[in-house]
C-alpha positions in Angstrom: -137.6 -12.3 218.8 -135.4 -12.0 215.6 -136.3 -8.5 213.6 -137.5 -9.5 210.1 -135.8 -9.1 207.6 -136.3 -6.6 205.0 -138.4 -7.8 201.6 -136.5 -8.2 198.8 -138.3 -6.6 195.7 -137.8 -9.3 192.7 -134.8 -7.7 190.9 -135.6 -5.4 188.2 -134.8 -6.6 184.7 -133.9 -3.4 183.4 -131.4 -3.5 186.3 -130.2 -6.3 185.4 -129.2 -5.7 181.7 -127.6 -2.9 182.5 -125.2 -4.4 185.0 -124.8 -7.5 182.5 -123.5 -5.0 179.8 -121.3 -2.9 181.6 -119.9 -6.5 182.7 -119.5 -7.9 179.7 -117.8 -4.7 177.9 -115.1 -4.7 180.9 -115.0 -8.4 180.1 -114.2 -7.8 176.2 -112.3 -5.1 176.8 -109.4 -6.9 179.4 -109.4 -9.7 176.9 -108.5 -6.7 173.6 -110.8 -7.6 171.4 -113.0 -5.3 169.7 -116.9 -5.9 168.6 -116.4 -6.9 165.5 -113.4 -9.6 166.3 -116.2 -11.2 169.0 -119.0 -11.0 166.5 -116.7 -13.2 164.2 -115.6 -15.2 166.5 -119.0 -16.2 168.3 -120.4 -16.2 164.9 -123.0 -14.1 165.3 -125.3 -13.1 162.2 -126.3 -9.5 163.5 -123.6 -7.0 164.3 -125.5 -4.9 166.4 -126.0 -7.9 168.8 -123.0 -7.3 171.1 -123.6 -3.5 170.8 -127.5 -3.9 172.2 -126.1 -6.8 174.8 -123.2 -4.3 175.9 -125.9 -1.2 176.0 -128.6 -3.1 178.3 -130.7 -2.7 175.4 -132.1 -5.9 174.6 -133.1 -8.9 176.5 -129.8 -11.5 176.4 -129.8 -15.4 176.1 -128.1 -17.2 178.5 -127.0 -19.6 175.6 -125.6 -16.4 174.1 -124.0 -14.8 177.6 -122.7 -18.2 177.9 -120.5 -18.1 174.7 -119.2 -14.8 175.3 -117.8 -16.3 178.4 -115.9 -18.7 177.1 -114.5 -16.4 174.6 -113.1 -14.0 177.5 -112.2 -16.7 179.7 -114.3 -16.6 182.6 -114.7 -19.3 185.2 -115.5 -20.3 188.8 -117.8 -17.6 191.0 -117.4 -14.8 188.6 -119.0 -16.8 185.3 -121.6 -17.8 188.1 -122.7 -15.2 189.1 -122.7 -13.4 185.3 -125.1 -16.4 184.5 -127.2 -15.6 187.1 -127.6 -12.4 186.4 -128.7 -13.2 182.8 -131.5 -14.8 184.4 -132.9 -12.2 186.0 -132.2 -9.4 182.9 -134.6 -12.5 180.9 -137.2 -13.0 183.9 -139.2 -10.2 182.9 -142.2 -12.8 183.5 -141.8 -12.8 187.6 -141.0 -9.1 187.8 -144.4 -8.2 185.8 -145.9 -10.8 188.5 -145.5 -8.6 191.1 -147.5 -6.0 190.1 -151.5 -6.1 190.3 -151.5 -4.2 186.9 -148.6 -3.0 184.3 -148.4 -1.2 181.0 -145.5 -0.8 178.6 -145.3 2.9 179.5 -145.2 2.4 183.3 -143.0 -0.5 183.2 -139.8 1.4 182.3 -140.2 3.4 185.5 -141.1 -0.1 187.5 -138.1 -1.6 186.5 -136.0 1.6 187.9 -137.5 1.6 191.1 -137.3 -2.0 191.7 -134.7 -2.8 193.8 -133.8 1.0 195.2 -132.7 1.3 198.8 -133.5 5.4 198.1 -135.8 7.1 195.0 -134.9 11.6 195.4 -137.2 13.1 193.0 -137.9 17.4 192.3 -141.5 18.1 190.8 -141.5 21.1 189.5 -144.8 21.3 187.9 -146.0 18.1 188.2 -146.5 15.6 191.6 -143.9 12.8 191.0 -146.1 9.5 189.8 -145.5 8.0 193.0 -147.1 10.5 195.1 -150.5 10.9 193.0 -154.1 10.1 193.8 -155.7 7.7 191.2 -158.2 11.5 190.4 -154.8 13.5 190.1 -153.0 11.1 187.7 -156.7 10.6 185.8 -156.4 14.7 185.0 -152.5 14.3 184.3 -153.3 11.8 181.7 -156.5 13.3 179.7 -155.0 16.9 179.9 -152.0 15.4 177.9 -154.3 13.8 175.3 -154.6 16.6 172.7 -150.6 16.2 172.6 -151.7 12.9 171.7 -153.9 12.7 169.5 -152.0 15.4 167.4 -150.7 13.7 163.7 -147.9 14.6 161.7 -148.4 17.7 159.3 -146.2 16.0 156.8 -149.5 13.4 156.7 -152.4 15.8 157.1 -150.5 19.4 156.9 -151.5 19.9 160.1 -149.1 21.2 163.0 -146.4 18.9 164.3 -146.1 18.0 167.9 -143.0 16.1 168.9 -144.7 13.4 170.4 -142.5 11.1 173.0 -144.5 7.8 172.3 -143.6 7.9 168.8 -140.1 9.5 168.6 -138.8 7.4 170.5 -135.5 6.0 170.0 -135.2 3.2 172.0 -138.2 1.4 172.9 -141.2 3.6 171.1 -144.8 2.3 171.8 -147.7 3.6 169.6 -149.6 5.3 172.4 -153.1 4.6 172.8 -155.1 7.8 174.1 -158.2 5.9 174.9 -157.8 3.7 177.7 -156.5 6.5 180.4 -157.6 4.5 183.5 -155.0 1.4 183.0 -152.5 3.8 182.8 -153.7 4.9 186.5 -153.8 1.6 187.9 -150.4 0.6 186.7 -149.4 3.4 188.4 -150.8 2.9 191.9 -149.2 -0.4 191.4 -145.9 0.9 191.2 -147.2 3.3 194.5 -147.0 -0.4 196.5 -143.3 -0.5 197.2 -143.6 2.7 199.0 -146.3 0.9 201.3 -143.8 -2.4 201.8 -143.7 -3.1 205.7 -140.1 -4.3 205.8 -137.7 -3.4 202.9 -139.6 0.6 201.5 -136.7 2.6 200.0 -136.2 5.7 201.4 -138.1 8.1 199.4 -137.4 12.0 199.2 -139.7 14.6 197.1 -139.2 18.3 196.9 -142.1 20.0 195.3 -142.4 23.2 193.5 -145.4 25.3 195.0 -146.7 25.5 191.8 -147.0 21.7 191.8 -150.0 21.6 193.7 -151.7 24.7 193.2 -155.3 25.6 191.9 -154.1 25.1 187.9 -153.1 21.6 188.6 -156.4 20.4 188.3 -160.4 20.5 189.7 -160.1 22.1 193.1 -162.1 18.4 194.9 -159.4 16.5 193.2 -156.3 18.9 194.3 -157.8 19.0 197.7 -157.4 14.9 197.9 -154.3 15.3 196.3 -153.6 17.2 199.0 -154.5 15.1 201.7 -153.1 11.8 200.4 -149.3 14.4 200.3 -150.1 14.4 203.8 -150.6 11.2 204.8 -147.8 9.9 202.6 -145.5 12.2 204.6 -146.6 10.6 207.8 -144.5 7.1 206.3 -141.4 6.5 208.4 -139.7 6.3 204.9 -141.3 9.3 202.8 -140.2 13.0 203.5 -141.9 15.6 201.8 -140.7 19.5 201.2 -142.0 22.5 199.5 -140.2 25.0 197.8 -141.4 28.3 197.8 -141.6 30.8 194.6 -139.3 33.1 196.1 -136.8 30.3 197.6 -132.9 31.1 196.5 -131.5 27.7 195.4 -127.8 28.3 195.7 -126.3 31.0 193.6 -129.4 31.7 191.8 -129.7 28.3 190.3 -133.0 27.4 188.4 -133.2 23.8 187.4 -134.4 23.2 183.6 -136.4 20.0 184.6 -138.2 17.9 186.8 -135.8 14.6 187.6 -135.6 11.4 189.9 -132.5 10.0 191.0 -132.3 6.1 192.0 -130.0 4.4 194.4 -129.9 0.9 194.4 -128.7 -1.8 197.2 -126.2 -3.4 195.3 -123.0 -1.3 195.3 -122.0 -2.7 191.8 -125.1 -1.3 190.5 -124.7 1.9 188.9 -127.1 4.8 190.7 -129.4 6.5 187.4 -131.2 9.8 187.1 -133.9 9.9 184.7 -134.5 13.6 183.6 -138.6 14.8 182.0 -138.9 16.5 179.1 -141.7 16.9 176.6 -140.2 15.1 173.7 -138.2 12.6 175.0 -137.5 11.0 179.1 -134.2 9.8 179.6 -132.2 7.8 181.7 -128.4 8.6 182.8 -125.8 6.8 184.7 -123.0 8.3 183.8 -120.8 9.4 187.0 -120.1 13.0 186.6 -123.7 13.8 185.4 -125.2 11.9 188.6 -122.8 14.0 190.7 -124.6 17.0 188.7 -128.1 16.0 189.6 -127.0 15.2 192.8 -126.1 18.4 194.0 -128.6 20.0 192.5 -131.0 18.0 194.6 -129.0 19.2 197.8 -129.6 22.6 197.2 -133.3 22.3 196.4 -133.6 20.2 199.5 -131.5 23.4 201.5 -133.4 25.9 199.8 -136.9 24.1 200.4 -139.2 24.4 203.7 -138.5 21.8 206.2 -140.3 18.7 206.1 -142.8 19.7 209.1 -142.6 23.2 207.4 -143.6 21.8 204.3 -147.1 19.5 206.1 -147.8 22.5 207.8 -147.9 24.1 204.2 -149.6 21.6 202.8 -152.5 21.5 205.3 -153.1 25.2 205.1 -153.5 25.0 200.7 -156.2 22.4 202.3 -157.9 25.5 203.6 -157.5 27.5 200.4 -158.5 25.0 198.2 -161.5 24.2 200.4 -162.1 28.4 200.3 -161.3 28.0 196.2 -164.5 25.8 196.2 -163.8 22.4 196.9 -165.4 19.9 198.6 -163.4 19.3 201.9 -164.0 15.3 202.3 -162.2 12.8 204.1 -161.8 10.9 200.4 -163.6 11.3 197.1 -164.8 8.6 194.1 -161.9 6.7 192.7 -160.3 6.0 195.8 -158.1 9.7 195.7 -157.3 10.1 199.2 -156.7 7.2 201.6 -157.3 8.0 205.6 -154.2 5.7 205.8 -151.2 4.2 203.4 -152.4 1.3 202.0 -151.6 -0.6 199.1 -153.8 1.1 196.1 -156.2 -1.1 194.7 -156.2 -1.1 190.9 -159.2 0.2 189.0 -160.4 -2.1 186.7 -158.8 -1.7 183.1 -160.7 -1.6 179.9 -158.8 -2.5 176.9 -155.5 -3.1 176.6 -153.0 0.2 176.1 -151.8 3.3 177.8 -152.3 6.8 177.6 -148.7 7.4 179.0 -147.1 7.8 182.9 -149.3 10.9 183.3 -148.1 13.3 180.9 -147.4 13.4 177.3 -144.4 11.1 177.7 -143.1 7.7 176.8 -140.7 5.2 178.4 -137.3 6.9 179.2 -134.7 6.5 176.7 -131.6 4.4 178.3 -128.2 6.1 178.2 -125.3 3.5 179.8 -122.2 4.8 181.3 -120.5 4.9 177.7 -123.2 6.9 176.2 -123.3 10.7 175.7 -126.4 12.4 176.4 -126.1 14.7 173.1 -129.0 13.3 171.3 -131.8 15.6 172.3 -132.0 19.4 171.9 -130.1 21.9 174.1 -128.6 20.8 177.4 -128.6 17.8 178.3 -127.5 17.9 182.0 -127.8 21.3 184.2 -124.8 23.8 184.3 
């Protein structure tokens, strides 16, 4: 009997866009012309067209891909597959199809993890949205809301919170705080790829202690979360470590943030980091600064437990939890803690909106391999 063959995940639009820029820049750039000589030439009304289509920033025509094309010259295989690839940056429609249920805020972090052969990401405070129960990310989400719900003092002369959803400089969404639980089913919807039979990146997590302890949330809830940790790690693809408090990373190294790096199967497709903060998540591909993270994430993994270190570790905060006052159950309501991996299934959603990917945070702000990441406040990449 043939082995099957691995499931292809529909290509990521976001992908997509961002390989069709990079493309088309090189393109522009071997034939010498600068934007503003293509922008005449093609006739474009809007100067900032080529800049957005260079950027991966907005969704290109093919009409419009097509004409730049012929402007640089390009024929035969190459101009094919450019076309094609158009396609899929503008198919958003089949790559929303493939999720039971999908917000604005989650979909950013979809489209990243659609297509990876390998997801590494560091929790420091938080469980990575991939590894939470439906309860866990439920907490995640309402604890946020005061964040929120906060309006600007300049409006009310109240205090000012630097809110992700609206200062946003990319793709900002009004956030809605009320409807927390489609927020929570778009997210076990992004969960399913871990779950895929044939095809399941390769998926690495180190977790801070602090991550899952008793502060994290209500101690029935954390001792779910703690269970489902444990079953996930059980995946021939997942592989789970803790770091302990008083774990050396390197020289002394502390890392600033939590952040998830993304490898994808297509070797022309740049590899991205996208790094957490509270005003603003972001999303890097340039070379050196992946390199950064990437080391980083070496050390964490050398200075963490091992992975049946870590499930031993995880079984025993069971106990303590348990001891702490939780219920020990073998699950709990809303479908927290699986006795197997299965494909989550989505709670049902009230109204339309989001309440954000489980902390006070919006979709990550896209950085291409020309941009700097100097726009937010204080470093921007760890020394």
């Amino acid at each position: 009997m043939q082995p099957e063959e691995p499931e292809q995940p529909i290509p990521s639009p976001n992908l997509r866009r961002r390989r069709l820029g990079s493309e088309l820049r090189r393109l522009r750039e071997h034939a010498g012309l600068t934007g503003e000589q293509v922008i005449e030439r093609v006739k474009w009304a809007s100067a900032s067209k080529l800049s957005r289509l260079e950027n991966g920033r907005s969704r290109p025509g093919v009409g419009d891909v097509m004409d730049l094309l012929d402007l640089y010259g390009v024929t035969g295989s190459e101009r094919d597959d450019l076309v094609g690839i158009a396609r899929d940056a503008g198919n958003t429609r089949a790559f929303l199809s493939s999720y039971a249920v999908m917000t604005s805020l989650q979909r950013a972090y979809a489209e990243l993890e659609a297509g990876c052969t390998e997801i590494q990401e560091y929790g420091a405070v938080i469980i990575p949205g991939l590894l939470q129960t439906s309860a866990y990310a439920k907490v995640r989400i309402l604890s946020a809301r005061p964040l929120v719900e906060m309006v600007d003092e300049r409006a009310t002369g109240r205090r000012t919170i630097l809110q992700k959803a609206t200062n946003h400089r990319t793709a900002g969404q009004k956030r809605n705080a009320d409807d927390p639980d489609t927020e929570v089913a778009a997210r076990q919807s992004r969960q399913s790829m871990l779950l895929r039979e044939n095809g399941a990146p390769k998926y690495t997590a180190v977790l801070e202690e602090a991550a899952v302890s008793l502060r994290c949330g209500p101690p029935d809830v954390m001792v779910a979360q703690l269970k489902h940790l444990l079953t996930m790690a059980q995946l021939p693809n997942v592989t789970l470590r803790v770091l302990p408090p008083n774990a050396t990373v390197a020289s002394w190294y502390l890392s600033e943030t939590a952040f998830s790096i993304y490898h994808f199967a297509d070797p022309e497709d740049l590899s991205a980091v996208a790094v957490e903060t509270l005003a603003a998540d972001m999303i890097v591909n340039d070379v050196p600064v992946l390199e950064r993270y990437g080391q980083v994430f070496d050390w964490l993994c050398e200075a963490a437990r091992s992975p049946q270190e870590s499930i031993d570790w995880l079984s025993d905060a069971v106990a303590r939890h348990v001891a702490a006052g939780a219920t020990e159950l073998d699950s709990v309501p809303d479908g927290t803690a699986p006795s197997s991996p299965t494909t989550p299934a989505p709670l049902s959603p009230p109204a339309a909106g989001g309440a954000g990917p489980g902390r006070p945070a919006g979709p990550p702000i896209q950085r291409g391999p020309h941009e700097r990441t100097t726009r937010r406040t204080g470093q921007a990449i760890p020394d």
